[in-house]
C-alpha positions as CSV (number, residue, x, y, z in Angstrom):
1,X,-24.6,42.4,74.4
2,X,-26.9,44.9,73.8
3,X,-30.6,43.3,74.7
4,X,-32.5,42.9,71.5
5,X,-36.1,43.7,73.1
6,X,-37.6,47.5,73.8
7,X,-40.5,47.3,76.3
8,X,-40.2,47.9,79.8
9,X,-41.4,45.4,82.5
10,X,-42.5,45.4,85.8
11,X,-43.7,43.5,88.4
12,X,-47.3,42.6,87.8
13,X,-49.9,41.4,90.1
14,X,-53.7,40.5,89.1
15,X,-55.8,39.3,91.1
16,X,-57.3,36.1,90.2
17,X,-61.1,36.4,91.5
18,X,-61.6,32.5,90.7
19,X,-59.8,30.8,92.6
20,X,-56.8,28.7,92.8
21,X,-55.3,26.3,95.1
22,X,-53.0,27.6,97.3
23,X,-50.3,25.3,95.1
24,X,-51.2,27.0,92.1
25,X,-48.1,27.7,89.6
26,X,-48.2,28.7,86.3
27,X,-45.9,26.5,84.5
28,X,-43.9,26.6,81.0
29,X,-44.7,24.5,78.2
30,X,-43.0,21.3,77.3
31,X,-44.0,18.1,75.4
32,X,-44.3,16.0,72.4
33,X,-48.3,16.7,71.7
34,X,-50.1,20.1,71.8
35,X,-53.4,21.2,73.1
36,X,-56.0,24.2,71.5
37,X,-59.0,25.3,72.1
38,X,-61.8,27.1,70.2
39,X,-64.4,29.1,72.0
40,X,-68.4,29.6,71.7
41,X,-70.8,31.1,74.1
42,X,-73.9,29.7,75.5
43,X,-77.3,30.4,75.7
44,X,-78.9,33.3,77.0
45,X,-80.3,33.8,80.3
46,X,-82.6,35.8,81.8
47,X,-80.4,39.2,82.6
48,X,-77.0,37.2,82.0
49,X,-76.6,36.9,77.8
50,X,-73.9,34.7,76.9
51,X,-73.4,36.8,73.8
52,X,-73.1,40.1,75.6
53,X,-69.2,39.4,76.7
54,X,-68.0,37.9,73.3
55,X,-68.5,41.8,71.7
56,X,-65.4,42.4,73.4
57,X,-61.7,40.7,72.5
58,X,-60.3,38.5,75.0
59,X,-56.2,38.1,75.9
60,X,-55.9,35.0,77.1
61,X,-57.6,32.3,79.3
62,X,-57.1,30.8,82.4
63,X,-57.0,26.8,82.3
64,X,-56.1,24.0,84.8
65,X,-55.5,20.6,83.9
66,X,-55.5,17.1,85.3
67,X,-53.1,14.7,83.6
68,X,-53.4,10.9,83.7
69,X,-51.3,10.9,87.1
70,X,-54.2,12.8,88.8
71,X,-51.8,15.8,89.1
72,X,-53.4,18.9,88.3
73,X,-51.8,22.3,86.6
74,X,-52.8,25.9,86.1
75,X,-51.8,27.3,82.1
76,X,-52.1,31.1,80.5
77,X,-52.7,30.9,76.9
78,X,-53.1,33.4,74.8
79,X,-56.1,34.0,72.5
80,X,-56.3,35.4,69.1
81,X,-59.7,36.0,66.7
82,X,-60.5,34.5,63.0
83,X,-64.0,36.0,61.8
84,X,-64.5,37.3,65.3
85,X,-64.4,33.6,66.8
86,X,-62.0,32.9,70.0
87,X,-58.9,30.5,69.4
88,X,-56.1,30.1,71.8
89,X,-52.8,29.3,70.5
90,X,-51.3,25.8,70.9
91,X,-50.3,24.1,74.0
92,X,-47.3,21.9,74.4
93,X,-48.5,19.0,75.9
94,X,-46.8,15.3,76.9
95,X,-49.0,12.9,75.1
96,X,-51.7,11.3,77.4
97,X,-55.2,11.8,78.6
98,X,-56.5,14.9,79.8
99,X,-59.0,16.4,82.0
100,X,-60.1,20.3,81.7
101,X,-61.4,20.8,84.8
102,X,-61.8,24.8,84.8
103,X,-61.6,27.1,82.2
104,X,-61.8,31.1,82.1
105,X,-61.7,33.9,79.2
106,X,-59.8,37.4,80.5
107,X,-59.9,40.9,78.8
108,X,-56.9,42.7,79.6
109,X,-58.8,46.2,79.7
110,X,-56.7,47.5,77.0
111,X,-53.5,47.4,79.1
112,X,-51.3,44.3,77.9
113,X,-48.5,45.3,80.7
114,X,-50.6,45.6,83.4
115,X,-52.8,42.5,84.7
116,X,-53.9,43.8,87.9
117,X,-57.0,45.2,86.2
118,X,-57.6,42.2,83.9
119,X,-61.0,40.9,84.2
120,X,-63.0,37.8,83.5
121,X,-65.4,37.7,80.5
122,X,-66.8,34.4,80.8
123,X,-66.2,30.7,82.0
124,X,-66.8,27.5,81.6
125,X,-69.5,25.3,83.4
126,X,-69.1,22.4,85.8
127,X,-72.0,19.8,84.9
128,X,-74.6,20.2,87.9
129,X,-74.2,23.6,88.6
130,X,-76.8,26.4,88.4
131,X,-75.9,27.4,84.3
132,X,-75.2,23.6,83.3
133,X,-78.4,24.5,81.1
134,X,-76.7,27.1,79.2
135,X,-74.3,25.0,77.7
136,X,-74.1,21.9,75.9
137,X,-71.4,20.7,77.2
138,X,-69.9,20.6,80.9
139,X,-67.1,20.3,82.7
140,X,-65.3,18.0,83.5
141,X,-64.2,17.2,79.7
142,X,-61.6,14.6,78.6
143,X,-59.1,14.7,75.4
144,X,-56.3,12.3,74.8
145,X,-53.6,13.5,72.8
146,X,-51.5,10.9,70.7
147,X,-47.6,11.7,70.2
148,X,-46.7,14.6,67.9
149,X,-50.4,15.0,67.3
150,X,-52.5,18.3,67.9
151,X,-56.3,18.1,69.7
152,X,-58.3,20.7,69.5
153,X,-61.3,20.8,72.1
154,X,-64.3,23.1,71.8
155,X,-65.4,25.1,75.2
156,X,-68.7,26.7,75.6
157,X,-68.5,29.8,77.8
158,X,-70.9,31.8,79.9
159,X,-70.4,35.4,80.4
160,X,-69.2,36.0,84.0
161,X,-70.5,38.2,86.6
162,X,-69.0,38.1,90.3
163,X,-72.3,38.1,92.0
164,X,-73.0,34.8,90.2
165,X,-69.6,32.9,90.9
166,X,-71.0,30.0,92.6
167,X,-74.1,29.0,89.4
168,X,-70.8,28.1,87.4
169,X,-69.6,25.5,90.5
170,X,-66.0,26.0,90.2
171,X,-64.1,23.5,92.4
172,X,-61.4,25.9,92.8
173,X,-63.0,29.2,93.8
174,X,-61.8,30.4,97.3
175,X,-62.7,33.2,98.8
176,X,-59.7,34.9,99.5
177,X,-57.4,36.4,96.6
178,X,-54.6,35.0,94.9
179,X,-52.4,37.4,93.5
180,X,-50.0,35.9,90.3
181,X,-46.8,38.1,90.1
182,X,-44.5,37.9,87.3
183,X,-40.7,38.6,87.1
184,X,-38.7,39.2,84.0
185,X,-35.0,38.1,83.3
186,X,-32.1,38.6,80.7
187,X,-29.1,37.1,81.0
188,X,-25.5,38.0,79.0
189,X,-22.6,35.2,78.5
190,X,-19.1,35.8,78.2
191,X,-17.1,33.6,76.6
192,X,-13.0,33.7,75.7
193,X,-12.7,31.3,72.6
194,X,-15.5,31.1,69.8
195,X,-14.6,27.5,68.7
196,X,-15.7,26.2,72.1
197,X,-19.6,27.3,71.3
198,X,-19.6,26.5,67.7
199,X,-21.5,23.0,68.0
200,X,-23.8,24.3,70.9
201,X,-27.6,25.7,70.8
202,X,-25.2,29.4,71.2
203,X,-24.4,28.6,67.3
204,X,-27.9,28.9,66.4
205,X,-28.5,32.7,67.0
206,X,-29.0,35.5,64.7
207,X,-25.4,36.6,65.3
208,X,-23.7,33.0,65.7
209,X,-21.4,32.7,68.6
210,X,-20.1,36.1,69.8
211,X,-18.1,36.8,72.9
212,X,-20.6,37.9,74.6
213,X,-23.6,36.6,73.6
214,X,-27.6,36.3,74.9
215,X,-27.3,33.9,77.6
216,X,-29.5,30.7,77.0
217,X,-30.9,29.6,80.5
218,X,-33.2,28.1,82.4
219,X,-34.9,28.8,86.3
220,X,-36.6,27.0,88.9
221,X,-39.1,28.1,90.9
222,X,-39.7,26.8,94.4
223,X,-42.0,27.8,96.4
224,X,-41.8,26.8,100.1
225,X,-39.4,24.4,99.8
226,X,-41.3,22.7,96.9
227,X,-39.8,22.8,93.3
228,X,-43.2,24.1,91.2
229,X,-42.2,24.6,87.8
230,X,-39.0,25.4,85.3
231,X,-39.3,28.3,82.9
232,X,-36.0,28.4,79.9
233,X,-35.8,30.3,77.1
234,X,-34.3,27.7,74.5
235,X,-37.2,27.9,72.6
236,X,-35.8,31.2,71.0
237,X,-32.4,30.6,72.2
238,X,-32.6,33.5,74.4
239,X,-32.6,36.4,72.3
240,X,-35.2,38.6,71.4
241,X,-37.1,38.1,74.4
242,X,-36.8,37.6,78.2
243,X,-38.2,35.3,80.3
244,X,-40.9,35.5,82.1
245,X,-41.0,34.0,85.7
246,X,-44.9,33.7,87.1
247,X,-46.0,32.5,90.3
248,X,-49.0,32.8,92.5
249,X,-48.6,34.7,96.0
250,X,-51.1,34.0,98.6
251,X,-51.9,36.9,100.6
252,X,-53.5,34.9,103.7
253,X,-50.0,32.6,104.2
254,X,-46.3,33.5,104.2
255,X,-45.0,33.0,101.1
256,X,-41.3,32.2,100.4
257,X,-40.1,31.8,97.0
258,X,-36.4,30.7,95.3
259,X,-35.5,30.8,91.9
260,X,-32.4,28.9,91.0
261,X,-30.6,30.5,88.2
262,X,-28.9,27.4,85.5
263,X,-27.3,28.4,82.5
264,X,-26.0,26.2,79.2
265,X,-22.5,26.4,79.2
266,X,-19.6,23.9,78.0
267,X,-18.7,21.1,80.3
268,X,-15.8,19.0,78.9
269,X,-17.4,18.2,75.4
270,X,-21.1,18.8,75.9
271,X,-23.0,20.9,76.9
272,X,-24.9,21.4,80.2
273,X,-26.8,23.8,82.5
274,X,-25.5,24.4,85.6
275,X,-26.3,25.8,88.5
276,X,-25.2,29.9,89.0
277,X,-27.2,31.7,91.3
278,X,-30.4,31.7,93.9
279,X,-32.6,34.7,94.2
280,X,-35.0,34.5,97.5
281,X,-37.8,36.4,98.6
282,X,-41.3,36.5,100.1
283,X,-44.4,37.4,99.1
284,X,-44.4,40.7,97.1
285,X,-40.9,40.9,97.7
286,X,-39.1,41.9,93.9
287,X,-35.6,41.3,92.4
288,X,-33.8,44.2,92.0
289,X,-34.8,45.0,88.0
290,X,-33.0,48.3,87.2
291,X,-35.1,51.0,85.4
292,X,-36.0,48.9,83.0
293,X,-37.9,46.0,84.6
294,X,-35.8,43.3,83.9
295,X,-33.7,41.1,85.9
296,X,-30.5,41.3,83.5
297,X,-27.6,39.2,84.3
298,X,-23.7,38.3,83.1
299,X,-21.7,35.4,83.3
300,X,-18.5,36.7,83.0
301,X,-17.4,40.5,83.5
302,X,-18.3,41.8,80.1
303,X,-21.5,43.6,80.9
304,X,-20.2,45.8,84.2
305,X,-23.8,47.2,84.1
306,X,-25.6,44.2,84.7
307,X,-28.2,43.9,87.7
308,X,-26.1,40.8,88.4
309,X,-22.4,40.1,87.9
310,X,-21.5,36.2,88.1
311,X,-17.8,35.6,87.7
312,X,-16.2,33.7,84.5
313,X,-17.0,29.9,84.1
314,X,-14.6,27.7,84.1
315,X,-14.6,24.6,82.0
316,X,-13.1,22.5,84.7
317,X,-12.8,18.5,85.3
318,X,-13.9,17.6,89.1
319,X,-11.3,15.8,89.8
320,X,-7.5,15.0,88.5
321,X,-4.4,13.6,89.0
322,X,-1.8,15.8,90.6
323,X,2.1,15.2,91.4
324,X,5.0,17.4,91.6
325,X,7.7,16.3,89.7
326,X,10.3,19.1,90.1
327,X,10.5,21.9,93.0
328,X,13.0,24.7,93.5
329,X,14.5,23.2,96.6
330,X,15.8,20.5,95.1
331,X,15.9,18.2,92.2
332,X,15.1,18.2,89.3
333,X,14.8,22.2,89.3
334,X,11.1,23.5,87.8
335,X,12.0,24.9,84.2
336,X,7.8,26.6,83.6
337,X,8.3,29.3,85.9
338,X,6.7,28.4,88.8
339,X,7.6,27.5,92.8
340,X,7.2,23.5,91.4
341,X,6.6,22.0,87.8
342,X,3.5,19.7,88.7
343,X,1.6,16.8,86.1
344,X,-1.6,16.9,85.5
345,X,-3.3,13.6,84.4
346,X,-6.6,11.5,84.5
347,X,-8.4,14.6,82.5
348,X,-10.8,13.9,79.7
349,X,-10.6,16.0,76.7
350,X,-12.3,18.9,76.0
351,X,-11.4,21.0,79.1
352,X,-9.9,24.2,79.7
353,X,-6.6,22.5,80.7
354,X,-5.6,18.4,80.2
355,X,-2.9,16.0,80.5
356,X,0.5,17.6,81.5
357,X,3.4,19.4,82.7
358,X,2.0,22.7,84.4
359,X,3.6,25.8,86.4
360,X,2.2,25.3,90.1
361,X,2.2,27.2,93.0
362,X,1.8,26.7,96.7
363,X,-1.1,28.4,99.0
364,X,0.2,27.7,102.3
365,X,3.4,27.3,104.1
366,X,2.5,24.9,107.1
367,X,1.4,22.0,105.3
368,X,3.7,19.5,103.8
369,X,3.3,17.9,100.5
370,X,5.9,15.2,98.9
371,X,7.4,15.5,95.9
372,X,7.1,12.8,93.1
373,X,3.7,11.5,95.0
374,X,0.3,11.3,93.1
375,X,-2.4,12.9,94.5
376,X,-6.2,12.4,93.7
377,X,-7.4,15.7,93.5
378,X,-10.5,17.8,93.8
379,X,-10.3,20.6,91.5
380,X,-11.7,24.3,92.2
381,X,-12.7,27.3,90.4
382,X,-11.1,30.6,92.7
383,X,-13.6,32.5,91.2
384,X,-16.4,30.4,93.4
385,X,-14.9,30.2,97.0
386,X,-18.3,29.5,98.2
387,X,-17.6,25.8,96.9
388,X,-14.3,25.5,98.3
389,X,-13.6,23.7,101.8
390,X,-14.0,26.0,104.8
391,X,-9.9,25.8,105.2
392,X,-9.5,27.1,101.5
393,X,-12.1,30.1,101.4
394,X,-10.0,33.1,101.7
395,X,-10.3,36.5,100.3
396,X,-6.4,35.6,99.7
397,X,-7.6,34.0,96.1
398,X,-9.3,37.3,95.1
399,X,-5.9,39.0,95.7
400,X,-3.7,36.0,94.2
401,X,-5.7,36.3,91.2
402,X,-5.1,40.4,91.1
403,X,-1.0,39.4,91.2
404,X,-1.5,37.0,88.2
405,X,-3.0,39.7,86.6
406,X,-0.9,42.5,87.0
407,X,3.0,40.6,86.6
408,X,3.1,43.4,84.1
409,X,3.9,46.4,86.8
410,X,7.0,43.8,88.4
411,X,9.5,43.7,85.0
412,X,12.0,41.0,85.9
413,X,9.8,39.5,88.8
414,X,11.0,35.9,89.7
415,X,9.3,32.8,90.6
416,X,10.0,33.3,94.0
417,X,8.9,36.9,94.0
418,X,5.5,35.6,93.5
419,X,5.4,32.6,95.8
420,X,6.7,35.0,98.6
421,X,4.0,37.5,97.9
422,X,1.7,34.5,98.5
423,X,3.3,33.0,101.4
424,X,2.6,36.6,102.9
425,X,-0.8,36.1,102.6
426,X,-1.0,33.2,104.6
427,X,-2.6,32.5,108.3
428,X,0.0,32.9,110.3
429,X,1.8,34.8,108.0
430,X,5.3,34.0,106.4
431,X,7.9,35.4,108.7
432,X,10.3,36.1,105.7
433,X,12.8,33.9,106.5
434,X,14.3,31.4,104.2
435,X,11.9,28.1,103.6
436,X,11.5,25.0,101.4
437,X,13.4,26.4,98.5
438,X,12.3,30.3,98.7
439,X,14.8,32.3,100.0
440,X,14.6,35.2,102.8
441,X,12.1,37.9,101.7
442,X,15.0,40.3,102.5
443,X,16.5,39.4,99.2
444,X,13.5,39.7,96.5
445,X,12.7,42.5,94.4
446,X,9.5,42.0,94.5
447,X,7.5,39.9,96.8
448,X,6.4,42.4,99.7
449,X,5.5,45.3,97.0
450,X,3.6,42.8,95.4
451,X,1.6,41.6,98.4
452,X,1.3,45.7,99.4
453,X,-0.1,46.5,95.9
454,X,-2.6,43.3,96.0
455,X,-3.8,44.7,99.6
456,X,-4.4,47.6,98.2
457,X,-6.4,46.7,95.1
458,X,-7.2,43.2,95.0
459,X,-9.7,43.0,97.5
460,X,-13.3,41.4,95.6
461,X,-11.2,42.0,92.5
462,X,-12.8,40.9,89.2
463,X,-11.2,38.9,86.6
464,X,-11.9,40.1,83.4
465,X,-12.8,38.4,80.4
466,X,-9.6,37.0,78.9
467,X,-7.9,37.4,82.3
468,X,-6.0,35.3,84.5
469,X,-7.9,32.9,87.2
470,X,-6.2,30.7,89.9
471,X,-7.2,26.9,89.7
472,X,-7.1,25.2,92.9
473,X,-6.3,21.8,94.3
474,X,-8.0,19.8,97.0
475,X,-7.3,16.3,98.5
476,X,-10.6,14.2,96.7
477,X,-13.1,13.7,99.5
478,X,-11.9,16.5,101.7
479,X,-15.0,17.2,103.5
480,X,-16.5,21.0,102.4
481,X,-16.5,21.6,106.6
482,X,-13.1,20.4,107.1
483,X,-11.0,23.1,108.8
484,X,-7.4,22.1,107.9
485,X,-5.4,20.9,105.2
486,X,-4.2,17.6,104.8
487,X,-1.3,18.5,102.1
488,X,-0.3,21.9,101.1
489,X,-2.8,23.2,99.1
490,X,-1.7,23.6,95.4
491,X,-2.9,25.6,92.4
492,X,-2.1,26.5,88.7
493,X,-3.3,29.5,86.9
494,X,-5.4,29.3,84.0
495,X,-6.9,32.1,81.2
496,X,-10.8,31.6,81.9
């Protein structure tokens, strides 16, 4: 999916000269009322006009707000002119009472890219302070803001100087720096069947659903430890535009800095946003961005170039009910093709697989599982080991999913051509001999150049979109440290 935006962007950094507390976070906008604000200078005063500043446009403004829980929040909003008089645009709000507590106008020096030599034109009062007689009105102000209603609040502003910080009173000022950084991401999702996405937010694109399609997703931002503020792009249902991640860096304290990557996708009938990805870092640290400044991601493998790959999703239930029914041992034979015909039940509807008989397969030889039993199952993705049990993470499932990929190079491969191949990946290893069904290695076609070919080019293989992925079965419970198997550990393959 080609990205549907044309600038470059970068890290950027400006230095905020009026302070902020060291938990200062920028935050994105969310709520059922909104918030504006139109701007008029003060008086005059001796060698410090009030008038002088307003002959040049402003960007933005600076504001922090205290809501009705006492808990205060730092907001950009961006200002635009009618008749040469300062508005900002709207704020989104949750409807309540307010309290502006500071309030600052920037100029952006004619370079909208590039804050670190943004300046501040003028600023609000605090009522007591030095210029309190310039203005009419002071800070601290109140608004209250009923539901899906709009306040407007007028702010008188004196033109700033940095020699003359302290006659406004700010309560935040500190005297060391902090610097707010800003990151940039776009994010690509891969999907395999169009119907899937047609009731979701996906359907309300330019394009409609696509197979690969602008990811809609959202990120937290924690900040030593603390979760400080969630940033999505549903607003514009992530096209068009990426989003922008800003935070504030400290320079006088070790910061360290996650943001947690969640991304709408289908799970069962609705649709969710789950959690992909962490990026960490300190201080000035910066995410790998390409050449073109932004963090650009896939979820799925139809965007190789991406800064960041994620495998397929899987639209999977947590947890099933599993039981073989028919093995190749014994009776009644398997007729799907696999080492055991298994059902599948206790799914609801709308997953990638449900209620059923399925082809199974076996990921161990040591283990013992019996035949016609029902197991309570917890049910894993291969394509995010990281989440299985420590017994089941193996780079075996990259190269299991590489044979169910590639049947195509063994023409008249058997059932037991594959489960051998498998059984050769195992800790110990197979010894080749005859075993629960699967006879002597000796006697396939197949099994050992199949295992020798998946050595060979399986390792951190990809699934591709449309591809085949394993789907893997764990004893419900089993504990994510547990070091050994209870039962043989089982697993389907599924198109994700």
């Amino acid at each position: 999916m080609k990205k549907l935006f044309f600038l470059l962007f970068g890290l950027a950094a400006v230095m905020i000269i009026t302070g902020c507390q060291k938990d200062e976070t920028v935050t994105s906008q969310t709520g059922d009322s909104e918030l504006s604000f139109s701007i008029t200078p003060g008086k005059d005063v001796s060698g410090l006009k009030a008038s002088d500043c307003f002959t040049q446009k402003a960007a933005y403004v600076k504001v922090n707000l205290k809501d009705g829980s006492g808990a205060s929040q730092w907001y950009f909003i961006d200002v635009f002119y009618l008749d040469n008089v300062p508005y900002t645009n709207s704020l989104k709000l949750t409807s309540g009472t307010y309290t502006l507590q500071e309030f600052m106008m920037y100029n952006d020096n004619m370079t909208p890219s590039d804050k670190t030599d943004d300046w501040v034109m003028a600023a609000a009062v605090h009522s007591g302070a030095l210029y309190s007689n310039l203005v009419t009105t002071t800070l601290t102000s109140n608004i209250t803001i009923a539901p899906f209603k709009k306040g407007v609040m007028n702010v008188e502003l004196v033109c700033y100087e940095e020699t003359t910080y302290s006659n406004f009173g700010f309560e935040y000022f500190q005297l060391d720096q902090t610097i707010v950084r800003e990151q940039n991401f776009f994010g690509d999702f891969c999907i395999k069947n169009l119907a899937d996405y047609t009731d979701s937010p996906y359907a309300q694109q330019s394009n409609g659903v696509q197979y690969d399609m602008p990811a809609i997703f959202k990120i937290e931002l924690w900040h030593n430890g603390t979760l400080k503020a969630t940033y999505d792009n549903s607003a514009w249902h992530g096209e068009g535009q990426p989003l922008k991640v800003t935070y504030a860096d400290d320079p006088t304290i070790v910061d360290n800095y996650v943001l947690k990557l969640y991304i709408l996708v289908r799970q069962g009938t609705s649709f969710n946003y789950v959690h992909f990805y962490d990026w960490s870092f300190t201080d000035n640290q910066k995410i790998d961005a390409g050449t073109d400044g932004v963090v650009d991601f896939a979820l799925g493998n139809c965007v190789p170039s991406a800064d960041l790959i994620i495998p397929p999703w899987m639209n999977l239930p947590s947890t099933c009910t599993y039981k073989i029914t028919g093995w190749q041992g014994g009776s009644p034979i398997p007729t799907l093709g696999g080492y055991v015909d298994a059902s599948l039940s206790g799914i609801s509807t709308g997953y990638e697989f449900g209620n059923g008989a399925v082809a199974s397969w076996c990921a161990d030889h040591q283990t013992t599982i019996y035949v016609n039993q029902s197991y309570s199952m917890d049910v894993y993705s291969s394509l995010y080991q990281a989440q299985l049990p420590v017994f089941a993470q193996s780079s075996k499932w990259d190269k299991i999913n590489w044979i169910m990929n590639h049947l195509d190079w063994y023409p008249g491969y058997k059932w037991y051509d594959v489960q051998g191949a498998i059984w050769l990946f195992d800790t110990p290893a197979w010894n080749g001999s005859a075993e629960a069904g699967v006879p002597a290695l000796s006697t396939m076609q197949y099994a050992q150049k199949m295992h020798n070919d998946a050595e060979t080019y399986g390792s951190s293989y990809k699934v591709p979109s449309g591809g085949w992925a394993c789907v893997i079965f764990v004893p419900h419970g089993t504990s994510p440290s547990a070091p050994s198997p209870t039962i043989q550990t089982m697993f389907i393959r599924l198109d994700p």
